[in-house]
Every structure is written in C-alpha cells, then in structure tokens.
C-alpha beads as a LAMMPS data file, in Angstrom:
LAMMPS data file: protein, C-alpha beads

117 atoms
116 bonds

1 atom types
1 bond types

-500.0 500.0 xlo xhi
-500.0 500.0 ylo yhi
-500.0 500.0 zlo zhi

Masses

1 110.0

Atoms # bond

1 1 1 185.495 278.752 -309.861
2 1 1 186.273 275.118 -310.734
3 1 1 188.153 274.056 -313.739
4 1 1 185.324 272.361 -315.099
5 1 1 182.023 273.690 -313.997
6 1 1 178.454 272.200 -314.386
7 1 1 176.597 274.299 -316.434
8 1 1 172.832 274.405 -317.547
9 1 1 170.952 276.751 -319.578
10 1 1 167.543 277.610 -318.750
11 1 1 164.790 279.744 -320.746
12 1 1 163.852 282.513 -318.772
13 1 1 160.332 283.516 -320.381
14 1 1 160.037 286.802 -318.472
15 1 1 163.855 288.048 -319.507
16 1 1 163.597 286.413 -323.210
17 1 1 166.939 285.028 -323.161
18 1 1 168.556 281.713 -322.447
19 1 1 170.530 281.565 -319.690
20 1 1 173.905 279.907 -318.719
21 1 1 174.120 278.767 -315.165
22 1 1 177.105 277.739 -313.401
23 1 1 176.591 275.441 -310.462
24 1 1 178.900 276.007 -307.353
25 1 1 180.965 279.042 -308.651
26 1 1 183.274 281.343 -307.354
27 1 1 181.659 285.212 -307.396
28 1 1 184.256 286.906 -305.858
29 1 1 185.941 285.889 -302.197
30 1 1 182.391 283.295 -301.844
31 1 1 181.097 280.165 -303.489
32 1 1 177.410 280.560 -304.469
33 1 1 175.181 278.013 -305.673
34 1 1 175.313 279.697 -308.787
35 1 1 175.656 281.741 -311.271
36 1 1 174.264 283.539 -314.604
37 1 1 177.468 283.671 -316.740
38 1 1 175.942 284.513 -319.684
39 1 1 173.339 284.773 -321.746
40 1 1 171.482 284.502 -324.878
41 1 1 168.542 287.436 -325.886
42 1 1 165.804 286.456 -328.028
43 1 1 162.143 287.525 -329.574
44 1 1 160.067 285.357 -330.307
45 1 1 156.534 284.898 -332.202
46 1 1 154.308 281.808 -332.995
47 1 1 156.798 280.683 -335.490
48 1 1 159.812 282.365 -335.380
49 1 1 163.094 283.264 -333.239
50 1 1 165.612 285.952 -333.385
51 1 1 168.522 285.751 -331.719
52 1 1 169.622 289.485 -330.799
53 1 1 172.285 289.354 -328.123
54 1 1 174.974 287.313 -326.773
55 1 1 177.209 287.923 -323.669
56 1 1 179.254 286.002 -321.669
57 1 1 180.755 287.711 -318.632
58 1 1 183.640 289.096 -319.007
59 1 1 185.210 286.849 -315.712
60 1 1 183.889 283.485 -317.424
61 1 1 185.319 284.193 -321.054
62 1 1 188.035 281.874 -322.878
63 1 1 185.787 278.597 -321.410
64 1 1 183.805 277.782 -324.555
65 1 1 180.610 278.665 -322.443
66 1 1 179.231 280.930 -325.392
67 1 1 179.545 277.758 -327.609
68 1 1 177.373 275.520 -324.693
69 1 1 174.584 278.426 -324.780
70 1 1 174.503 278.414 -328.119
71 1 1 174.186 275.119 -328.728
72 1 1 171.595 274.492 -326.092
73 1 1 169.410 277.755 -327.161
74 1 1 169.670 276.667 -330.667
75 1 1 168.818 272.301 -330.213
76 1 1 165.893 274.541 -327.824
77 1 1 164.574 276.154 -330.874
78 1 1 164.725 273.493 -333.020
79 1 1 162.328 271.330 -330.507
80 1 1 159.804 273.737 -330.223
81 1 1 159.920 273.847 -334.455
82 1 1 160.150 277.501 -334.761
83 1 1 162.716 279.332 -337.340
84 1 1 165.756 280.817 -336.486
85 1 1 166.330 284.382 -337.224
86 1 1 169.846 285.128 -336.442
87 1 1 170.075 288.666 -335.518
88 1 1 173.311 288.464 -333.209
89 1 1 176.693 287.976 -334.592
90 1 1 177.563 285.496 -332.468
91 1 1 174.673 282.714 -333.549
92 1 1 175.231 283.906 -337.342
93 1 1 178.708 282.579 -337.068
94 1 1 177.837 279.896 -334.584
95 1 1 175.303 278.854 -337.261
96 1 1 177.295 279.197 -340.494
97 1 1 180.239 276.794 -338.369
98 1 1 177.799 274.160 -336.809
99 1 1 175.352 271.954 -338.568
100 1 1 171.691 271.800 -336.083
101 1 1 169.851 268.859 -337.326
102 1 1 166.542 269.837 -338.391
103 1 1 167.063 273.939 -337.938
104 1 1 165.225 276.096 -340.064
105 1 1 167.169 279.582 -340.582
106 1 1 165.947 282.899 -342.110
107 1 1 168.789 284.601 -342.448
108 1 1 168.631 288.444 -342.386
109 1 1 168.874 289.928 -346.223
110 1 1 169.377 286.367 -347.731
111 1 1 166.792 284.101 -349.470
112 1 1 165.482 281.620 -345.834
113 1 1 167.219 278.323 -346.048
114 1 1 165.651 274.669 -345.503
115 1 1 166.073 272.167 -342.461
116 1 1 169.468 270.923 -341.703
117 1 1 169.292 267.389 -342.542

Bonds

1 1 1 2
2 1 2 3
3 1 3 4
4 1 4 5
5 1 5 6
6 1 6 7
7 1 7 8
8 1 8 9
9 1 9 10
10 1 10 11
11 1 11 12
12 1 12 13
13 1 13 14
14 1 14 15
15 1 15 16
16 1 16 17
17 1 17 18
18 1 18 19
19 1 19 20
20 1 20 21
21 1 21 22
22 1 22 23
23 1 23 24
24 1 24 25
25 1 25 26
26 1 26 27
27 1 27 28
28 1 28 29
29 1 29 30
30 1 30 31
31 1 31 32
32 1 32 33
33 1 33 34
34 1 34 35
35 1 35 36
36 1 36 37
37 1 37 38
38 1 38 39
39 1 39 40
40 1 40 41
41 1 41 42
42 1 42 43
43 1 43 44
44 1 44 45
45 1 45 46
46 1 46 47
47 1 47 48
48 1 48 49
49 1 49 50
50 1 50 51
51 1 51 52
52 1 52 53
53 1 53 54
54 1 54 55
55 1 55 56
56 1 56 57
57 1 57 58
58 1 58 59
59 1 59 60
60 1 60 61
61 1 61 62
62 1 62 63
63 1 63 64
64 1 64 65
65 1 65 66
66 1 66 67
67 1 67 68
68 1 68 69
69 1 69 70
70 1 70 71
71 1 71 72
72 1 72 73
73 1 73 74
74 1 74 75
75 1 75 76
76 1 76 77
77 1 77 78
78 1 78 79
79 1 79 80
80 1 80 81
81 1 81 82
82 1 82 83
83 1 83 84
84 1 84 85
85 1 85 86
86 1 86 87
87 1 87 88
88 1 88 89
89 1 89 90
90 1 90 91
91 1 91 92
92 1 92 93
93 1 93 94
94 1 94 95
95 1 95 96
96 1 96 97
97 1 97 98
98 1 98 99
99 1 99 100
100 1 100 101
101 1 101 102
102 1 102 103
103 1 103 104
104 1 104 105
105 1 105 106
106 1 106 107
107 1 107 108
108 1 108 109
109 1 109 110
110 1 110 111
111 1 111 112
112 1 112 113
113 1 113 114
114 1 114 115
115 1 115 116
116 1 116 117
C-alpha cells in the first residue's frame, strides 16, 4: 500500500453501508485497483439513519481511515436531510468530538438534539 492512499467512500444501497475504497492498494503480494478497507453499516427510513457498525480492516488500521468514513457517511446524511441515529460506538464518539454543520442527531435514550449550526 502507499503511504498516502486515495480514498473514496461510496453508498452501497444493496449492502446498506458506506464504503471506504482505496485506489491502487496493496492486497497481499499484488496491487489491485482497489480496495474496500472499511466500512460503515446503516438502516435507513424516509427520515432517519442509524448508524450500526463500523470496521476498518484490521491491515488498514492506525491511518485515520475510520475518521474519513465517518466524516463522509455523516456530511452524506446530512445532504440527504435525514436524522442521525447513532447506534455504533464509533459515530457516537465521532459525533460527540466533531461538530457536522446542519446534523440532526437522535441520540439513543437521550432527549433528540437540534441542527448543528
């Protein structure tokens, strides 16, 4: 793998989950075009998102990839103006740490919270 990869996160509709893709990396002795290195699960409904799952693999980790899907799966949500449930641990803390412009979060067992100015 390079030492500083493209990456791009895609939705994948059929999975439900946000993907990170690395462009050109290393999977073992051969360069591919690329590669899922993590990803993001989600539900989602006509107005809201939870976030259930988040995994980056294990041969990608110590990058700051999980913070590059998050914030890409999150600005995502925000665009298409639905609420953020945040289920997984990792986008409760990402969320709590990061201001998203504009995010509206229902937090699980707490009172929902307005948009992020």
């Amino acid at each position: 793998m390079t030492d500083s990869p493209n990456t791009s996160v895609v939705r994948n509709e059929d999975a439900e989950r946000y993907e990170l893709i690395l462009d050109g990396a290393q999977t073992g002795e051969a360069e591919t075009d690329h590669a899922v290195a993590g990803f993001a699960a989600f539900h989602e409904s006509e107005t809201h998102i939870a976030f259930t799952h988040t995994e980056i693999d294990d041969a990608y980790q110590g990058q700051g990839l999980g913070l590059r899907l998050a914030e890409a799966a999150l600005a995502d949500a925000v665009a298409r103006d639905l609420t953020i449930i945040p289920l997984c641990p990792y986008m409760a803390r990402y969320l709590e740490r990061h201001e998203i412009e504009g995010a509206r979060i229902e937090w699980p067992n707490r009172a929902p919270r307005a948009p992020q100015a």
